[in-house]
N, C-alpha and C positions, 0 to 999 in steps of 0.2 A: 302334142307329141303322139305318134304312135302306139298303139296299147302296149304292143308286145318289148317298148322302151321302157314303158310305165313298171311294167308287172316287175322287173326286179329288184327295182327299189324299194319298194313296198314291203318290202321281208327281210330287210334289213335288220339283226338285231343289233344291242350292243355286246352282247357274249361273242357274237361271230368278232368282231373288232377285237375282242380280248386275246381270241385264241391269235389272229392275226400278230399282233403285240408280244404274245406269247412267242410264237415260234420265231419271227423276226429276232427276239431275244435271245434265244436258244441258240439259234445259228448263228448268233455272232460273236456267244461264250464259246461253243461247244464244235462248230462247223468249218471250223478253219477257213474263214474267207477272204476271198481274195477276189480282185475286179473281177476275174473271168468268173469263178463261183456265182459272188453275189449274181451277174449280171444272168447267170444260166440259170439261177435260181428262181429271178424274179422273171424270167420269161416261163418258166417250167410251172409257177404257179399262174401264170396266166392262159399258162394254154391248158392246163386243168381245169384251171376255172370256169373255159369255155368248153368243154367238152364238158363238163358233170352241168351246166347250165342248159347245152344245148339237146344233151341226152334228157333230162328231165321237162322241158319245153316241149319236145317231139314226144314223148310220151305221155304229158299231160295233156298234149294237143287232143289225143283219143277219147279224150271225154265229147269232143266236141262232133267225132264219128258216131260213138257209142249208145251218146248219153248218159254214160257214169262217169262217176267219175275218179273210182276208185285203182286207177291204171297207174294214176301220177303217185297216189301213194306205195304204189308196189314198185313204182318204176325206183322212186325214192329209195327207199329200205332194201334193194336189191343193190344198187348202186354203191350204195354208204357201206352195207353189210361187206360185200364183196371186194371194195377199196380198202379194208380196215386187214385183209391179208395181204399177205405178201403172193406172189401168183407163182412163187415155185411152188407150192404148197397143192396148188392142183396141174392136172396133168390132161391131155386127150382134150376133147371137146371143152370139157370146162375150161380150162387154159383158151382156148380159141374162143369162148363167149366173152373172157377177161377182154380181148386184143377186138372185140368185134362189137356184137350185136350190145353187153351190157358193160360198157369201155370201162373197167374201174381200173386197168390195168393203168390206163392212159392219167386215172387221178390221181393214183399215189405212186404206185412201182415206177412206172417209166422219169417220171421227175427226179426222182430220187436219185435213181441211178445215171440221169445224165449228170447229175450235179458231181456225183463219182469217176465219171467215165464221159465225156463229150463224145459218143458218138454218132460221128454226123445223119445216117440212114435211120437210126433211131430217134433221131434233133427231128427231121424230113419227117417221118413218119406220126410222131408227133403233134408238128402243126400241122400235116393233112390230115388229122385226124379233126384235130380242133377246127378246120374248113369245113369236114364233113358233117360234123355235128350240127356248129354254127347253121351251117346252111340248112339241112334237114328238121331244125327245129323250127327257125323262120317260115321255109317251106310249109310244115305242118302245119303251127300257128297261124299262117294265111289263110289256106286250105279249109283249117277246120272254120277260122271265123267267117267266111264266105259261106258254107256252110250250116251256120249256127242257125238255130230256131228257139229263141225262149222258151224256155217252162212254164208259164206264165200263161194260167188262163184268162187275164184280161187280154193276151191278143188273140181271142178266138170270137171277141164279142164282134 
């Protein structure tokens, strides 16, 4: 299999399962669902899942530019931190970092409120976004490991 197949299973925990469990629960005390719901729901967490996947990917990839590798940690805790508001909450530029460069709009807000609101240009926007990550993080991931050089001073011998 391909590494970049490999790598996110590998981080799998079981609390991530739990929280899974958890909100599937939640939403089906509390979330008033109905086929269309459910069905917008479970796409809504999938194409977060690709977007916070494919943003974290393409930013770890940088270690493999840089040689640190402390990018994917930042990229991490900038993503998580900033999905944990809600994005009316900033405004200006911030607000267009939310919708662009560090999507966390795209992880939590935008799902949320489609599961509210079906809006199709917002549905669209969405999965191109989740294309654009997807793809930019595989892109990097290739890139940088074409590029890779061990650390490793036995290959100098």
């Amino acid at each position: 299999a391909p590494p970049l197949a490999h790598l996110p299973t590998r981080r799998i925990e079981p609390i991530n399962l739990g929280f899974v469990a958890f909100g599937s629960t939640l939403f089906a005390v509390a979330g008033n669902p109905t086929p269309s719901r459910v069905a917008v729901i479970v796409v809504g967490c999938a194409v977060a899942a690709i977007v916070y996947a494919g943003f974290l990917v393409a930013i770890g990839s940088l270690a493999f530019f840089s040689g640190r590798s402390e990018s994917g940690e930042l990229g991490f805790h900038a993503i998580t931190l900033l999905a944990s508001y809600p994005v009316d909450v900033f405004a200006g530029p911030a607000k267009a970092l939310l919708y662009t460069l560090v999507p966390a709009a795209f992880v939590s807000t935008v799902p949320a409120r489609l599961v509210d609101d079906l809006d199709p240009w917002l549905a669209l926007s969405a999965l191109a976004m989740a294309a654009t990550f997807a793809a930019a993080g595989v892109l990097a991931f290739r890139l940088g490991v074409r590029r890779y050089a061990s650390g490793s001073g036995w290959t100098r011998a």
